[in-house]
DOGU-178490 format. One line per field, with one value per residue (C-alpha): residue number from 1; x, y, z. Coordinates in nm, 4 decimals. Layout:
N
fidren	[NUM,...]
px	[X,...]
py	[Y,...]
pz	[Z,...]
END
This chain:
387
fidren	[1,2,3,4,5,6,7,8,9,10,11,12,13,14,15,16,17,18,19,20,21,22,23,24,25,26,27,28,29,30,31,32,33,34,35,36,37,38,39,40,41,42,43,44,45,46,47,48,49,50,51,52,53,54,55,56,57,58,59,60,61,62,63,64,65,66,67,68,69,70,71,72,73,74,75,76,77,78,79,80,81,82,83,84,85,86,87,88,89,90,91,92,93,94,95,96,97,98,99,100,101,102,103,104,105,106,107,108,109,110,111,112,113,114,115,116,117,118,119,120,121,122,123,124,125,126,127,128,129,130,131,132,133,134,135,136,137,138,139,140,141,142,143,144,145,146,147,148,149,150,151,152,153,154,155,156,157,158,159,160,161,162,163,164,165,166,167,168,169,170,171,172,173,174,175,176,177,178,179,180,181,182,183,184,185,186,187,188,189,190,191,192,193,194,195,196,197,198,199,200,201,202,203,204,205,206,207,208,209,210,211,212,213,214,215,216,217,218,219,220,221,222,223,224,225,226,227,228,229,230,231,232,233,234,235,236,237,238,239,240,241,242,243,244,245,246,247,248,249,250,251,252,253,254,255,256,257,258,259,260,261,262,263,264,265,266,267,268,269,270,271,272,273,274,275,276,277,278,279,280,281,282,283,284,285,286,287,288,289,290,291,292,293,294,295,296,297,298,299,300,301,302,303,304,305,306,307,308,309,310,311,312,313,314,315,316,317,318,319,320,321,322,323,324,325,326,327,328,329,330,331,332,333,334,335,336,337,338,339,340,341,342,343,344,345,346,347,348,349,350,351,352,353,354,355,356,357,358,359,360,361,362,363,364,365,366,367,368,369,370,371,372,373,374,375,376,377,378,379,380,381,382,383,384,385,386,387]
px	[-4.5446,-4.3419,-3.9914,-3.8199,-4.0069,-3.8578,-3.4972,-3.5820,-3.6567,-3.3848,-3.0583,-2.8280,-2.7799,-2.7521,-2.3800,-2.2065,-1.9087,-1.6478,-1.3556,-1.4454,-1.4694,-1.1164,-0.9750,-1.0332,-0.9577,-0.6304,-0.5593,-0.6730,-0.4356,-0.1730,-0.2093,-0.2103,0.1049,0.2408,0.1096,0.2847,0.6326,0.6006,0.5467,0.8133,1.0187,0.7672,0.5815,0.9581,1.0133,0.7313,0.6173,0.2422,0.2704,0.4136,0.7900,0.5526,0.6754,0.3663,0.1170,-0.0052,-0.0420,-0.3324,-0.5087,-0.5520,-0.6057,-0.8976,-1.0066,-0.9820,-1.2112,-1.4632,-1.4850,-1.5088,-1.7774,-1.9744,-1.9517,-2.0976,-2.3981,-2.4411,-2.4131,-2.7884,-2.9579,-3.1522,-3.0096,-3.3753,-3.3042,-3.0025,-3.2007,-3.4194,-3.1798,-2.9517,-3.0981,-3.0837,-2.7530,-2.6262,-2.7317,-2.5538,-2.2479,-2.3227,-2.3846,-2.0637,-1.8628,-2.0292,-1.9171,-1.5435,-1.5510,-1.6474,-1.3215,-1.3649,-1.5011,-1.2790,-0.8878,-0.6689,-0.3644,-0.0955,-0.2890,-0.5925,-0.8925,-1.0136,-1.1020,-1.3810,-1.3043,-1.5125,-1.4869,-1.3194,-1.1760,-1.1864,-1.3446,-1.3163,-1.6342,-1.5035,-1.4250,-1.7965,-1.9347,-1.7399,-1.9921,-2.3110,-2.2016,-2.2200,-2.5707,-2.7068,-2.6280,-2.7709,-3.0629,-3.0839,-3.0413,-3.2858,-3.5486,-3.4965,-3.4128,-3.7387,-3.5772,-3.2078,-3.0975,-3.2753,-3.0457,-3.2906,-3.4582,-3.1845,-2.8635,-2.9250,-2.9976,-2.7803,-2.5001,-2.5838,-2.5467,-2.2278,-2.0982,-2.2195,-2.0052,-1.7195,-1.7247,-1.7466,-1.4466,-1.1797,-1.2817,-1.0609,-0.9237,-0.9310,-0.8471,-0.8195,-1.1626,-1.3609,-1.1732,-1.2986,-1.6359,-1.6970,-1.5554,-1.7515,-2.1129,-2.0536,-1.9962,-2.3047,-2.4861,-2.3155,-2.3917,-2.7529,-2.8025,-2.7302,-2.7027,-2.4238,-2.3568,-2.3745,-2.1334,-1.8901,-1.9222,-1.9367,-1.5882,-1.4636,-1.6313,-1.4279,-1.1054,-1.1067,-1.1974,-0.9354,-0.7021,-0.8461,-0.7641,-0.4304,-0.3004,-0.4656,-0.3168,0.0572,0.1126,-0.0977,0.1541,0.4761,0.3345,0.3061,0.6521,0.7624,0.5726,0.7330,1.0817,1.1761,1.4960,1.5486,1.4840,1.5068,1.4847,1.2071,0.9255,1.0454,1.1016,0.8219,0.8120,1.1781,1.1565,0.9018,1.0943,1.3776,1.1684,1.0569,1.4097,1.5608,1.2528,1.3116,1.1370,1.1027,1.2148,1.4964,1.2765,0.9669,1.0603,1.4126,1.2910,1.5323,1.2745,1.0636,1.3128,1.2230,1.2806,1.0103,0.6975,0.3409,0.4718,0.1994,-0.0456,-0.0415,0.3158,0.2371,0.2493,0.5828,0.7111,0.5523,0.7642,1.0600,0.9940,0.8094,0.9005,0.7191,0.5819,0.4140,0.2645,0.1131,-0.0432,-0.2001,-0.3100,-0.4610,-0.6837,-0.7865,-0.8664,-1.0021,-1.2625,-1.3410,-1.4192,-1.6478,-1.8093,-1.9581,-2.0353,-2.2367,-2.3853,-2.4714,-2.6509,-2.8765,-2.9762,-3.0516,-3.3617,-3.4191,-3.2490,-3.1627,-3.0196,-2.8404,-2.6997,-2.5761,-2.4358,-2.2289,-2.0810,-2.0482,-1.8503,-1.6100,-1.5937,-1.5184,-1.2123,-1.0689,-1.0392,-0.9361,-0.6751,-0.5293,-0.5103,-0.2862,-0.0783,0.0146,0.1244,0.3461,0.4888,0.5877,0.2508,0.0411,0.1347,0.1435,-0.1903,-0.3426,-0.5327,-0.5226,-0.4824,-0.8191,-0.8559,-0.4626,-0.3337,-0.4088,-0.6766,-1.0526,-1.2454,-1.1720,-1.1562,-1.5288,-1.6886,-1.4622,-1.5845,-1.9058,-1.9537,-1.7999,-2.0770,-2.3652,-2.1736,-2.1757,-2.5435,-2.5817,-2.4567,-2.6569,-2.9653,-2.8997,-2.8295,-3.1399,-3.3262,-3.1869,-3.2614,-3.5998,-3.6440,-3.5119,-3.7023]
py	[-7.3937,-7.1503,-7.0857,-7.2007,-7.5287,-7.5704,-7.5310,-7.7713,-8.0390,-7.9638,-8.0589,-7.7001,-7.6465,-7.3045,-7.0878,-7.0603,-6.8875,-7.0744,-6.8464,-6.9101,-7.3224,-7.2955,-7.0862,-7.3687,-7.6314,-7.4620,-7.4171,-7.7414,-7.9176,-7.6932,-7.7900,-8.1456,-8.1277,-7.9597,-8.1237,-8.4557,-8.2111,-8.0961,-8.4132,-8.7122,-8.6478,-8.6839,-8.9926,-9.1768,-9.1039,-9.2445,-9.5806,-9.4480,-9.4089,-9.7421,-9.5305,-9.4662,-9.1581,-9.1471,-9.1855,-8.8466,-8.8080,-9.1008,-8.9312,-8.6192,-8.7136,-8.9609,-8.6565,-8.4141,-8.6807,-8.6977,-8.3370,-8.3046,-8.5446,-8.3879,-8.0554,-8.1668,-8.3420,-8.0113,-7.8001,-7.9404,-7.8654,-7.5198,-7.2673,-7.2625,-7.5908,-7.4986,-7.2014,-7.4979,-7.6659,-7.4786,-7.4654,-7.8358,-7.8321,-7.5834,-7.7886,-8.1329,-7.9008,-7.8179,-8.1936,-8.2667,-8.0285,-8.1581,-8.5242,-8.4347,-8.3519,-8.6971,-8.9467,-9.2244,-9.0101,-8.7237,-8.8448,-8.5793,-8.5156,-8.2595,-8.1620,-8.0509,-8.2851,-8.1609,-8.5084,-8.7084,-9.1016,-9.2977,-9.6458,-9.5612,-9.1810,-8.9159,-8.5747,-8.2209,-8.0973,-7.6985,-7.7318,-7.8388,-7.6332,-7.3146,-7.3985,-7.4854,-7.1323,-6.9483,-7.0893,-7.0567,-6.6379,-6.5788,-6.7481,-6.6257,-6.2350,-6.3059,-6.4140,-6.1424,-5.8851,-5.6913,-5.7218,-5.6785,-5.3507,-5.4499,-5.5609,-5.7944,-5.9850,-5.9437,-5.9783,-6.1455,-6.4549,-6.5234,-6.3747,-6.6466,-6.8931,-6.8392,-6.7949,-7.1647,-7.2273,-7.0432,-7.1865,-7.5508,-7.4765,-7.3044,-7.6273,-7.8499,-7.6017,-7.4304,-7.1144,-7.0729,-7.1732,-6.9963,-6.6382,-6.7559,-6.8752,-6.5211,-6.3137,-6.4243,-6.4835,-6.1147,-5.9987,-6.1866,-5.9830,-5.6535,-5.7033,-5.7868,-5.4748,-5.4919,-5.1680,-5.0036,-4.8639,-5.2675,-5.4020,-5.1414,-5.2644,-5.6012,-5.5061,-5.3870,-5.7069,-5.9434,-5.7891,-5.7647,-6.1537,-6.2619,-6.0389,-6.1933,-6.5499,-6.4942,-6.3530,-6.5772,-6.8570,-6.9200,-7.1271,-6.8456,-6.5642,-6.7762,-6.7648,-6.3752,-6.3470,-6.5769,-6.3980,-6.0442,-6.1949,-6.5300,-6.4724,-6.4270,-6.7907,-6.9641,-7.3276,-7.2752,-7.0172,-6.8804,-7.2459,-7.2557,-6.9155,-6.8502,-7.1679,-7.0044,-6.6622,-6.8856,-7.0792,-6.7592,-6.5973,-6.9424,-6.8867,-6.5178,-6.4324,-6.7959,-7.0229,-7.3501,-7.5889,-7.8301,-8.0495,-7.8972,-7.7433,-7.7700,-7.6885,-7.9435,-8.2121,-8.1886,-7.8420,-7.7002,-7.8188,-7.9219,-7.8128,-8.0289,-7.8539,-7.5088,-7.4181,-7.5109,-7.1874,-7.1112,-7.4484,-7.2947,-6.9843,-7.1937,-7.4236,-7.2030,-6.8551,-6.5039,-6.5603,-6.8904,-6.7098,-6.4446,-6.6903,-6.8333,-6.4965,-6.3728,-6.6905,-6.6546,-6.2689,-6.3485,-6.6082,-6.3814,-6.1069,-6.2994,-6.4521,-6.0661,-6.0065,-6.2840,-6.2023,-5.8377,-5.9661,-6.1858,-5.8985,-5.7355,-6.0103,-5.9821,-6.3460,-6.2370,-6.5272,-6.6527,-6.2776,-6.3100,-6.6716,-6.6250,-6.3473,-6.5499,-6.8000,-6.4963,-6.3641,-6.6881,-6.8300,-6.4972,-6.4717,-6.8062,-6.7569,-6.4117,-6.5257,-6.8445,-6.6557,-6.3940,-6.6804,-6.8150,-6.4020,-6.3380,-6.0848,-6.2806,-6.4750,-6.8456,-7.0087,-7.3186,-7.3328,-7.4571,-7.2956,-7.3568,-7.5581,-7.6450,-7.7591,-8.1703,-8.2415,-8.4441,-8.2015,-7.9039,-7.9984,-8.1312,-7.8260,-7.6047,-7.7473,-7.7956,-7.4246,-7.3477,-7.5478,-7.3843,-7.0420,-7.1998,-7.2547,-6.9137,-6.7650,-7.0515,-6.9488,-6.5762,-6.6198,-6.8113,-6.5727,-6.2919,-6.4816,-6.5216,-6.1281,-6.0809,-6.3333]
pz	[-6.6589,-6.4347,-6.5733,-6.2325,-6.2902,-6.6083,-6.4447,-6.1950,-6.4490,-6.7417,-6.7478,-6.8106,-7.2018,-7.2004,-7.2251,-6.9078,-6.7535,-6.9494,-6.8282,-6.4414,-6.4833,-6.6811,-6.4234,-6.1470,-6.3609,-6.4047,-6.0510,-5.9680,-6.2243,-6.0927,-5.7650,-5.8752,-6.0412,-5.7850,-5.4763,-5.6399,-5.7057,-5.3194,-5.1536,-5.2786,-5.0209,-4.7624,-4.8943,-4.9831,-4.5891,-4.4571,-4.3142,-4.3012,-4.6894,-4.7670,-4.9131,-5.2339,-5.3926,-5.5317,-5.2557,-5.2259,-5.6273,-5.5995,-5.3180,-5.4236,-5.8266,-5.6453,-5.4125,-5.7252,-5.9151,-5.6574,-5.6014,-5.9999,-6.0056,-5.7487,-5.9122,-6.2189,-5.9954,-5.8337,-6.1496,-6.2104,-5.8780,-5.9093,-5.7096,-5.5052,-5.4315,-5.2350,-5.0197,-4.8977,-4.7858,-4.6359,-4.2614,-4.2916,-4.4409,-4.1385,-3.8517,-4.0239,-3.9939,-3.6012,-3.5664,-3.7350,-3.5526,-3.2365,-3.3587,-3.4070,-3.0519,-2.8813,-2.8596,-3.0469,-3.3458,-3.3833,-3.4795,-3.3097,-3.5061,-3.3535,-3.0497,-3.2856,-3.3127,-3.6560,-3.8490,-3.8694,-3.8862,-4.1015,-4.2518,-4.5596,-4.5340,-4.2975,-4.2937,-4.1773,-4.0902,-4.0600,-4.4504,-4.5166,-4.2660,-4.4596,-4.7974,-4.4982,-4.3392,-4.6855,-4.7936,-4.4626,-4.4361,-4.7635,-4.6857,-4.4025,-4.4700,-4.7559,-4.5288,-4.2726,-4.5021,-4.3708,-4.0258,-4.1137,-3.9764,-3.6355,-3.3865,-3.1773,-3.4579,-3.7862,-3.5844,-3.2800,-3.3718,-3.6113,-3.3965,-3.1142,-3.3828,-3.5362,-3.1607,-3.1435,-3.4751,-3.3247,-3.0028,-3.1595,-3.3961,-3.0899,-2.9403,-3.2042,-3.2315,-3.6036,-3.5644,-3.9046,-4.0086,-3.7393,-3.9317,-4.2471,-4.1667,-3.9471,-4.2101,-4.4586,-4.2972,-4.1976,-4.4959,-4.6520,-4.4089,-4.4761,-4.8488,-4.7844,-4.5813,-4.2410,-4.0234,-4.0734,-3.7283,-3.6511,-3.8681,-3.7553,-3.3799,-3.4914,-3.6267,-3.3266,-3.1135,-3.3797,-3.3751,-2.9934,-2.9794,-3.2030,-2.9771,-2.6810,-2.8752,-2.9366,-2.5388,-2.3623,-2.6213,-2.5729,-2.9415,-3.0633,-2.9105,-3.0600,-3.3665,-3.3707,-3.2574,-3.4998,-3.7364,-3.6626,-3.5747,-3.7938,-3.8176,-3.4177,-3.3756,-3.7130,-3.5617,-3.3408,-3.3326,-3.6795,-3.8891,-4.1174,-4.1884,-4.2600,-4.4639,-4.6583,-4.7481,-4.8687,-5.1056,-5.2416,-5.2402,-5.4457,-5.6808,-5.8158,-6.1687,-6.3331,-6.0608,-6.0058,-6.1912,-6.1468,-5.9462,-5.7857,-5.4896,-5.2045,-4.9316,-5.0202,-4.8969,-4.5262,-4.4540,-4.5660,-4.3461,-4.4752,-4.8098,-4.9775,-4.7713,-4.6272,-4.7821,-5.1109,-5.2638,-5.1301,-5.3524,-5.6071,-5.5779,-5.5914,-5.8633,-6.1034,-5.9682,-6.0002,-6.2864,-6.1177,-5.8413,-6.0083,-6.2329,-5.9261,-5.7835,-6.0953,-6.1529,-5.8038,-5.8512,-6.1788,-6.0126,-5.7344,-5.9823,-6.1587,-5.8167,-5.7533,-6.1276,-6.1471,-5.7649,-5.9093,-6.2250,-5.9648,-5.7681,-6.1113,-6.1716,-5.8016,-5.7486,-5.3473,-5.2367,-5.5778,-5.5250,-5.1706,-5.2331,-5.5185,-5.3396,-5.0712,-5.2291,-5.3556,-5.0001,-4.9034,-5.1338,-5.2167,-4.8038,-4.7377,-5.0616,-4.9415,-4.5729,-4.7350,-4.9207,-4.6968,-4.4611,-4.6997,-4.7829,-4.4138,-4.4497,-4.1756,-3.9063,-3.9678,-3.9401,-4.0752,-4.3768,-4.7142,-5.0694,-5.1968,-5.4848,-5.4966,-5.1435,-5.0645,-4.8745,-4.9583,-4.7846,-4.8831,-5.2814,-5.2203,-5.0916,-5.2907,-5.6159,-5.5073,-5.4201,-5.7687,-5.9393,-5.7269,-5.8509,-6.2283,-6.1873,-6.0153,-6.3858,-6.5975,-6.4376,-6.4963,-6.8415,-6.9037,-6.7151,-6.9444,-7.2516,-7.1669,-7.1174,-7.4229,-7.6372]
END
């Protein structure tokens, strides 16, 4: 009996990464805590919320259970499993972004129609189709590895297809996602090999379209300005951002206090969301933040040790994937962050892991537990070579 048989039919026993499952756990109770600290002012304030204080606390704890839940359901899958599936997987995403699109599906919320209604919940098919795009690149450079570093049959057609993706996301539009979902499929690629003389003008084609994006898009130019100028319109084009800086100034070293954030009280918008690092600054300080950046370094570290010791037992796409994922949190992560610093200009995505929100807790978690398997896999493999 092969050994990849006997994975398929065992439930894990073996060691794992310990120090990468307690580093999202840790951000992920974090972000619970803090998600609840961030938004009592919003959910007291609101009709929609019945004026429960602690509305958003039983969402996301329920989210955070479910996404828990399915990790430890997808901690037992083989990694194979997931290559199989991944074209498959892919074009549920396309048909889900397609779906968002027709009225009386998609629920348009601030002039963006990025939700999925559905009986019970709703859904944001760009968060899903992040984890689709990831398994569908490594699978994708594994299979054409041969072919890679030719333009006509390695880049081509996956280029036409993530212009679909793209294309389908500026349609919402989610700006934000169709960065991280290009940034990271192309640098799956460039890790599996592609021509080098390619990637660089596939630089050069990506930063001129998301220069293109942002002139011929007038919300997208205020933003910029706001970006480079908050303080030359505080009330308008610079709000959220000058918000921001003043949560981190009030912070300092160890912060006002869980719990006493001023900016949280209605200044401060989507602080349960895409600002929620900036309460963190001012409830729990420095010292708060760079706890949450060095958990997320620390799992992104560990993301491309455990890809490197897949390529080592020639595990391609296991390699590529958990990279992927690395590529793919550590970007989303940085991009939030430097929003809330005044670093980038102000742009709509999550802290992974931390910020509320069902969707992107699932496939966070979920990637993390193809990752854990990644490393379970690897360390059976090496046990077995050592035997």
């Amino acid at each position: 009996m092969s050994r990849t048989y006997v994975f398929a039919r065992s439930a894990p026993s073996a060691e794992y990464d310990r120090s990468l499952a307690w580093a999202a756990l840790l951000l992920a109770a974090t972000g619970l805590v803090m998600v609840y600290s961030s938004s009592i002012a919003t959910a007291e304030a609101s009709r929609y919320t019945g004026n429960n204080a602690a509305w958003f606390l039983a969402r996301h704890g329920l989210f955070l259970g479910v996404a828990l839940l399915a990790a430890i359901t997808v901690f037992l899958v083989p990694a194979r499993l997931w290559q199989h599936a991944a074209p498959a997987l892919f074009l549920g995403g396309v048909a889900l972004l397609v779906l968002v699109l027709i009225p009386g599906f998609g629920r348009e919320v601030n002039g963006a129609r990025r939700w999925l209604e559905l009986p019970l919940f709703s859904v944001q098919p760009s968060e899903l189709m992040k984890l689709a795009a990831v398994l569908y690149a490594a699978d994708y450079t594994t299979r054409k590895h041969g072919v890679l570093k030719k333009f006509r049959r390695g880049l081509l057609p996956i280029l036409a297809v993530m212009l679909l993706v793209s294309w389908l996301l500026l349609r919402e539009p989610d700006f934000g996602a169709f960065v991280v979902i290009a940034v990271t499929a192309f640098g799956i690629l460039f890790l599996g090999g592609m021509n080098g003389r390619h990637f660089a003008a596939l630089l050069g084609m990506l930063a001129a379209g998301f220069a293109l994006l942002v002139v011929v898009s007038p919300y997208r130019m205020q933003r910029i300005f706001g970006f480079m100028h908050p303080w030359s319109d505080p009330f308008g084009r610079g709000y959220q951002l000058s918000h921001a800086l003043i949560a981190f100034g009030r912070g300092e070293w160890l912060g006002v206090g869980l719990g006493a954030s001023v900016e949280k009280l209605h200044y401060l918008p989507e602080a349960h969301t895409d600002f929620l690092l900036a309460v963190i600054a001012e409830e729990l300080g420095f010292a708060g933040v760079a706890l949450v950046i060095g958990l997320f370094i620390w799992i992104v570290a560990r993301a491309f040790a455990i890809g490197r010791q897949a390529a080592l037992h020639q595990r391609h796409f296991a390699s590529l994937a958990a990279q992927g994922i690395g590529i793919w949190i550590g970007f989303q992560a940085l991009i939030n962050m430097g929003v809330n610093m005044g670093l980038l200009p102000t742009k709509g995505l999550t802290l992974p892991l931390m910020s509320y929100g069902g969707s992107g807790l699932l496939a966070n978690f979920v990637a993390l537990a193809i990752l854990l398997r990644i490393d379970w896999e690897n360390r059976q493999l090496a046990r077995g070579l050592h035997a």
